[in-house]
N, C-alpha and C positions, 0 to 999 in steps of 0.2 A: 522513604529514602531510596534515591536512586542505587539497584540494587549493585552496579560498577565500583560506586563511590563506596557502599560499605563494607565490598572485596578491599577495599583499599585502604579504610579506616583501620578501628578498630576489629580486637579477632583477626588480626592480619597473620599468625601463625597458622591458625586451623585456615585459615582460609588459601595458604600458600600451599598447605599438606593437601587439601582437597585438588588443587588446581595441579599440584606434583602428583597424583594419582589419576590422571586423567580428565579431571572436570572442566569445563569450559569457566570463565569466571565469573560469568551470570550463574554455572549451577550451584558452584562454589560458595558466593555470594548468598544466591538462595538458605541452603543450607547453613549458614553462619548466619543468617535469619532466624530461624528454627531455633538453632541452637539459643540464642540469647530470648527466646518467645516465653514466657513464664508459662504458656496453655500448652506447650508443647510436652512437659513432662507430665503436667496433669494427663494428656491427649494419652501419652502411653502408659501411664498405668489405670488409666480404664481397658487398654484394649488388652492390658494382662489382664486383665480381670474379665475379658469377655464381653464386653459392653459391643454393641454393635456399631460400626463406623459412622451411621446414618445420625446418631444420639450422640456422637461426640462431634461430628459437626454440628449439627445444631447447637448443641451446648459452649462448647468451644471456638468455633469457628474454624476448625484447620480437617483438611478434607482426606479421607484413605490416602491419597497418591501421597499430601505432604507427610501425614504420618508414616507412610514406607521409607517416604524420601531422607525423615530425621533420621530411620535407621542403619544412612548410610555415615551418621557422624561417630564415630567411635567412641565418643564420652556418652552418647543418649543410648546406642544398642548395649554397652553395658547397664544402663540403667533398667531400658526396658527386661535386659535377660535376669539380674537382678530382681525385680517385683516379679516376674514370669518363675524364678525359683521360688522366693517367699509363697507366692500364691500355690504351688503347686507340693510345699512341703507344710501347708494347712491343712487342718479337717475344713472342712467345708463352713461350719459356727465360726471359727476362726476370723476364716475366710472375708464373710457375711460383714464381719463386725468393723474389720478392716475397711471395709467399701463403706460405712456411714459416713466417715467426712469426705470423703469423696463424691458420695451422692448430695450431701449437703453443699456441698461445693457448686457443684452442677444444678442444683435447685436454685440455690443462692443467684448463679448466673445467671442460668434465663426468667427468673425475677426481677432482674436489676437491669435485664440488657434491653433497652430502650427497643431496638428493630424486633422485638420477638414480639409474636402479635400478640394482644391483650389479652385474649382468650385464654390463650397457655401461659400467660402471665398468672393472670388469673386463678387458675387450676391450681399452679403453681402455687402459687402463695393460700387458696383455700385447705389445701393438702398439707401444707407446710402449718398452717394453724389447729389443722383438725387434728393432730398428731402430736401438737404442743398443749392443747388446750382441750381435747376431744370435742366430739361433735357435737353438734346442739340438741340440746333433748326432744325427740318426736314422740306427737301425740301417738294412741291404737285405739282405733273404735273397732269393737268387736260386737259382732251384732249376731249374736244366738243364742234361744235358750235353752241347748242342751249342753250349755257350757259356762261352769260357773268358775271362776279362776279370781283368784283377786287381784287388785292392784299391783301387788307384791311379785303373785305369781307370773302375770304381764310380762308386769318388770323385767326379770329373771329373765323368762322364757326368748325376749327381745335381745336382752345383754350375751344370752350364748349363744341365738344366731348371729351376730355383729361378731362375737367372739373367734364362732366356724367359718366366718365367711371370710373375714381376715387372718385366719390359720391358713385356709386355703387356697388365698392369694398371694401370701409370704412362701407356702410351700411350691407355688408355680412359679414366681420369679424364682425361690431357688432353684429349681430343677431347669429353668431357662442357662442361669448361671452355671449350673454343673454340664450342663451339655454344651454350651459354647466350648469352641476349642481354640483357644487363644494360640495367637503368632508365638513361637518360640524361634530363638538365636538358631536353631537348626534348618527351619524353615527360611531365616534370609539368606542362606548361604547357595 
């Protein structure tokens, strides 16, 4: 949609208040874009949450500069500073559990989004079954004979590396998550 024409359409109040505060009606316009974009609110509450810019355009498609730009519309920097409170009067578990439909969300996209390349399609959707359905059962040849362990023990001893190695990749992204430092309403001012 020529973006003139929908300065002029619909959203003609916000769109008059932006262009009464100095916007030009192209930027105006823009932004009354944003605003009615359903990936725009998703866009801001990942970057409360610390999601890197790089992951939400890919996922989303809307890029750092438009996400700055939404936060010049007064109905979305209340939102973003909103989820930026919730998020910040979490524990951290809280937190975590808050982001699942989020990240499913963002799975679900670049699953579904035809331009994203097969490959990470791919990933995508194997990651998304291995986690629904767990992973396929893999053989162990063990080949020593100063090591006698049974089946059982195998078993076991496989299921609590699988176990620690995904403790220790849920506790990296967390610690990625607690050290991002997400945009707060003080920082656009």
């Amino acid at each position: 949609m020529n973006l003139t024409l929908a300065a002029s359409q619909g959203n003609s109040s916000l769109t008059g208040e932006l262009i009464a505060s100095g916007l030009s009606v192209t930027e105006a316009a823009h932004l009354t874009e944003l605003r009615s974009d359903p990936n725009t609110k998703a866009a801001l509450v990942l970057q409360a949450f610390g999601v890197p810019a790089s992951m939400i355009e890919e996922s989303l498609g809307l890029n750092d500069n438009q996400i700055q730009a939404a936060l010049h519309v007064p109905e979305l920097a209340d939102f973003y500073a909103d989820w930026s409170i919730k998020i910040k009067s979490q524990d951290s578990d809280t937190a975590l559990e808050r982001m699942v439909p989020v990240a499913l969300f963002v799975q679900e996209s670049i699953m579904n989004d035809k331009n994203t390349p097969a490959a990470l399609r791919a990933k995508v959707a194997a990651e998304i079954l291995d986690r629904v359905k767990g992973r396929a059962k893999q053989s162990v040849e063990i080949r020593s004979t100063n090591i006698n362990l049974s089946a059982k023990e195998v078993e076991l001893n496989r299921d609590l590396d699988s176990v620690m190695k995904s403790i220790e990749k849920m506790e990296a992204e967390r610690d990625v998550i607690r050290n991002a430092k997400p945009i707060t309403a003080v920082d656009l001012v």
